[in-house]
LOBA-419879 format. One record per residue (C-alpha): x, y, z; residue in one letter. Coordinates in steps of 0.25 Angstrom, whole numbers, padded with zeros to 4 digits, always signed. Each point is the difference from the previous one (the first is absolute). Layout:
BEGIN
XYZA/...
REM end
This chain:
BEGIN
+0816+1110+0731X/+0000+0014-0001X/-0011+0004+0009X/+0004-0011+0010X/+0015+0008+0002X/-0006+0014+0001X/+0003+0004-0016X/-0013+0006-0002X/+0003+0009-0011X/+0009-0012-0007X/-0015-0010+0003X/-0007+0011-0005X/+0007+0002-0012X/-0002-0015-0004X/-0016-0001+0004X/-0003+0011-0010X/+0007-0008-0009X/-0009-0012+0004X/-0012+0006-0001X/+0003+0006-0013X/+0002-0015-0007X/-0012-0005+0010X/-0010+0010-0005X/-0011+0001-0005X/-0004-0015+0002X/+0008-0006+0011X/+0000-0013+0003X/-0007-0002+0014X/+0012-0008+0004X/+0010+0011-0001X/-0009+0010+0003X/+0001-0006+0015X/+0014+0003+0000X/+0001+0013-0006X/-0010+0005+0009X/+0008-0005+0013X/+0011+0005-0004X/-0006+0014-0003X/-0006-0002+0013X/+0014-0002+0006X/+0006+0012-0008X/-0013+0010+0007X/+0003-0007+0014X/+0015+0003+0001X/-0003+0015-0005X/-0011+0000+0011X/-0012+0001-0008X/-0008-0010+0006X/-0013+0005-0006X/+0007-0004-0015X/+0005-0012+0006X/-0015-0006+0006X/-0004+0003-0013X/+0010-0005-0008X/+0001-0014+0011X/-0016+0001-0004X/+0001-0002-0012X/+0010-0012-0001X/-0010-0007+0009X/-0010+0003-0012X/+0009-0005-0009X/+0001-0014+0007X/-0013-0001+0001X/-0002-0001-0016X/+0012-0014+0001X/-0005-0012+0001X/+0004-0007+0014X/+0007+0007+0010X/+0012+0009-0003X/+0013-0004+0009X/+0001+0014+0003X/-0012+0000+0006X/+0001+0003+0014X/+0010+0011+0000X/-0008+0006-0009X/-0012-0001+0010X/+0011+0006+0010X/+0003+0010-0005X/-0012+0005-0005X/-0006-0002+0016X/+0013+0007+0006X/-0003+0011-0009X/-0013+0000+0003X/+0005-0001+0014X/+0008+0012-0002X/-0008+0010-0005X/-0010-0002+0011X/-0011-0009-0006X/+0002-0011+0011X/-0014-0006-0004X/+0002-0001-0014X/+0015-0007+0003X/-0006-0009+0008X/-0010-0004-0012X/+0011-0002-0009X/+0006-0011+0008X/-0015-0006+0004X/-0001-0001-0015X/+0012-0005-0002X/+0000-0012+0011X/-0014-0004-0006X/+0005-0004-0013X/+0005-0014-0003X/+0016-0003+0005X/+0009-0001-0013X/+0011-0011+0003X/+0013+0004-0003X/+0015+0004+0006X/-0001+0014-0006X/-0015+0004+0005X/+0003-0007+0014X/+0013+0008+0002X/-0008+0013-0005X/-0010-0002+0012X/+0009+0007+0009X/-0005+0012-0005X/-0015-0001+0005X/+0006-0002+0015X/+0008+0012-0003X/-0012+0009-0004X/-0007-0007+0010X/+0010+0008+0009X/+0000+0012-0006X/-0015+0001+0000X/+0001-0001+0015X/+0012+0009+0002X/-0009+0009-0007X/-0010-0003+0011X/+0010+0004+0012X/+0000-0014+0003X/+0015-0006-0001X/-0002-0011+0008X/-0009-0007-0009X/+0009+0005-0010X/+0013-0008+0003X/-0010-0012+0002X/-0003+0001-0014X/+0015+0000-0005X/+0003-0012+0007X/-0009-0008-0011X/+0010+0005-0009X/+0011-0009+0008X/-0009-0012-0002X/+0001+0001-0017X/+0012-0007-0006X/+0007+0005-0012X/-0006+0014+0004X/+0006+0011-0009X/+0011+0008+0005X/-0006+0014-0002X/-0014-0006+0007X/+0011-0003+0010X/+0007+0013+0001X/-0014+0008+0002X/-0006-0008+0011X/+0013+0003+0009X/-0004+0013-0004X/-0013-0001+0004X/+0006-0007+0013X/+0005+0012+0003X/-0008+0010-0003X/-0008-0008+0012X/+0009-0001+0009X/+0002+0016-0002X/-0013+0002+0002X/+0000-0008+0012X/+0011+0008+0005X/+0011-0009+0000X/+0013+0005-0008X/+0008-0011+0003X/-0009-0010-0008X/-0002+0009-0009X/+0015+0002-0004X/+0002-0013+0001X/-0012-0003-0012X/+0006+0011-0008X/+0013-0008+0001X/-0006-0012-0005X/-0007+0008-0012X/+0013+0005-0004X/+0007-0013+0001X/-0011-0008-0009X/+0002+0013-0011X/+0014+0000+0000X/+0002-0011-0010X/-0009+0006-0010X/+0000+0013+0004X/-0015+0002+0002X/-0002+0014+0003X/-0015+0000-0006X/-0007-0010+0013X/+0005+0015+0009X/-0007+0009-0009X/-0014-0009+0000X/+0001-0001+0015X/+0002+0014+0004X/+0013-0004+0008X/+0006+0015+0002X/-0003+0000+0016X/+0003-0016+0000X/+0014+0005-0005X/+0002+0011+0009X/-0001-0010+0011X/+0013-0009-0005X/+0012+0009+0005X/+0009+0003-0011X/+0012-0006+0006X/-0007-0014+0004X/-0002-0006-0013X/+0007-0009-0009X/-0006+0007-0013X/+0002+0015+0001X/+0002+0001-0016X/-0015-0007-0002X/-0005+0007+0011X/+0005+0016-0006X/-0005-0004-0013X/-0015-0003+0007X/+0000+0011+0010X/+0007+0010-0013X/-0014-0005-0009X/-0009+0000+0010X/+0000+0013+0003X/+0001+0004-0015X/+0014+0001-0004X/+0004-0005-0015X/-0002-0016+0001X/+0014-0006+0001X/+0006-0004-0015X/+0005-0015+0000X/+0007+0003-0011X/+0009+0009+0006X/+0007+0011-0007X/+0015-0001-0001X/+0009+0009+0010X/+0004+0014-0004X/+0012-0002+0006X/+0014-0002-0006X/+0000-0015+0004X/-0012-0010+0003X/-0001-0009+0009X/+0003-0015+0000X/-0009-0012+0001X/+0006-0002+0012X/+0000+0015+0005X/-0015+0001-0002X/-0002-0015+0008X/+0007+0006+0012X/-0007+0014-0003X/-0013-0007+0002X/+0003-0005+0016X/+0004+0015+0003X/-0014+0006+0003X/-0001-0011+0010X/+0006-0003+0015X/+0010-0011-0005X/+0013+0003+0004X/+0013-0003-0011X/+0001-0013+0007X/-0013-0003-0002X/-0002+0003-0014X/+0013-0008-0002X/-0009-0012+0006X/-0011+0003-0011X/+0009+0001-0012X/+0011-0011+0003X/+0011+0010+0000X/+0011+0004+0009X/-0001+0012+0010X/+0013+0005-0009X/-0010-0001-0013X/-0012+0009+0005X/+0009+0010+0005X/+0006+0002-0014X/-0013+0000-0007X/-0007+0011+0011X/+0014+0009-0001X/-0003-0002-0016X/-0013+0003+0002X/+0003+0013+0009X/+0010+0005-0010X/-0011-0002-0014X/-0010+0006+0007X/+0006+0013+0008X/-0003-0006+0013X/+0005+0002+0013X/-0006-0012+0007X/-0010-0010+0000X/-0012+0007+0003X/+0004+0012-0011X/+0002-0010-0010X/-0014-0008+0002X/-0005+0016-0003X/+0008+0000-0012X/-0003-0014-0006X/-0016+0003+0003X/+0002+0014-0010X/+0007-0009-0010X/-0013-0010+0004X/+0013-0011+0001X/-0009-0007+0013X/-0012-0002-0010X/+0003-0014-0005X/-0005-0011+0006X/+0000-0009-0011X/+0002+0005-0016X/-0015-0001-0005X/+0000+0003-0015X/-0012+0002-0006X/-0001-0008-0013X/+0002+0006-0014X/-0011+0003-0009X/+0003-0009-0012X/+0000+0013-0009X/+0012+0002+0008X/
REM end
């Protein structure tokens, strides 16, 4: 949960931990995850050699099980997107050939997971110059039921980045949008890392979207800032804010008008107006868009939802 909100240093912190109960003799099963998930880790720091190594390796890992692992085809994925990505187009294709020869495994988990071979499919055409053929390829991904949210959230990424190359803005904005709508609930920031999405991002016009405190977190990671805290820290200010404050905080970023965000919350105009005077007064703002820049210092427009990562039992 930590690599998929952008807490690469928290998800670090926890894989080392893994390793170090795993090794020396881990068990091929859980070896496929700690190698995805260190994967992961090296994709959203832009290491993408690591990562093809690291995806590499999970694929050997499965391959030691017997049967077919659900996780199958995302694993193929992202090891041919990677592929993809670091400019070995031939061998990214390979990988999905392979892949498409074996025997199907039946099963909700592995179907829903196919979404991401049509997605590197995509990206090895992208990588191609080639983005028609690219968004032919994503809409496979609409034909697959139960398909993962965060397969979901990186082929509108993917759209994009093909209507971008194509030249049209409008589609492409209009793809962000849809990426940052189907992230918002979990608050998946780690499907932009993986996709390269900076110029995808650039396209959507700040004050156009219904998700400005997603979309700062993403553009803040992406190019390289400290990766968003989900467990905020508490204000250094003589008061902190209310539950309710920080609900209304949360629809300043955006192009909602009080009214509106009255309409979102079930409140009256009278209440929202109280909250952002409130809010104004704890932060040291003057108006709306000076207390959006102070909540973001204070990283108060961080939390989507309140992941936790569990305990250690020694803990």
């Amino acid at each position: 949960m930590a690599l998929w909100v952008g807490e690469f240093d928290e998800g670090e912190r926890w894989l080392r931990r893994a390793w170090e109960v795993a090794e020396p003799h881990v068990d091929p099963a859980a070896a496929v995850f700690l190698h995805v998930a260190t994967g992961m880790l090296h994709v959203g720091r832009g290491q993408h050699r690591s990562a093809l190594d690291e995806f590499a390796a999970a694929a050997r890992a499965q391959s030691l099980l017997t049967g077919v692992h659900a996780l199958a085809p995302r694993i193929t994925g992202w090891l041919a997107a990677t592929q993809a990505r670091l400019g070995m187009r031939d061998e990214a294709r390979a990988t999905l050939t392979e892949f498409s020869a074996e025997p199907r495994h039946v099963g909700a988990i592995y179907d829903g997971q196919m979404g991401a071979i049509y997605n590197a499919r995509a990206v090895i055409c992208l990588a191609g110059g080639d983005p028609a053929t690219a968004l032919d390829a994503l809409g496979g991904v609409l034909d697959i039921t139960a398909v993962p949210r965060f397969t979901l959230v990186e082929t509108h990424l993917l759209a994009g980045i093909a209507h971008l190359y194509q030249g049209d803005r409008n589609a492409a904005a209009a793809a962000a949008e849809s990426a940052l709508a189907a992230a918002e609930p979990d608050r998946l920031i780690f499907p932009f890392a993986m996709a390269g999405a900076a110029d995808l991002l650039d396209a959507l016009p700040r004050h156009e979207t219904a998700h400005g405190a997603l979309l700062a977190d993403i553009v803040d990671l992406i190019r390289g800032a400290l990766a968003p805290r989900t467990d905020r820290e508490r204000l250094s200010q003589p008061e902190e804010l209310s539950p309710s404050e920080l609900r209304v905080l949360r629809y300043l970023p955006t192009n909602l008008t009080r009214p509106e965000i009255a309409g979102e919350l079930y409140v009256s105009i009278n209440t929202v107006n109280t909250h952002i005077r409130n809010i104004y007064s704890k932060l040291g703002a003057r108006d709306r868009s000076s207390a959006v820049e102070r909540a973001r210092e204070f990283r108060l427009l961080s939390t989507g939802r309140n992941h936790q990562i569990p305990a250690s039992p020694a803990h």
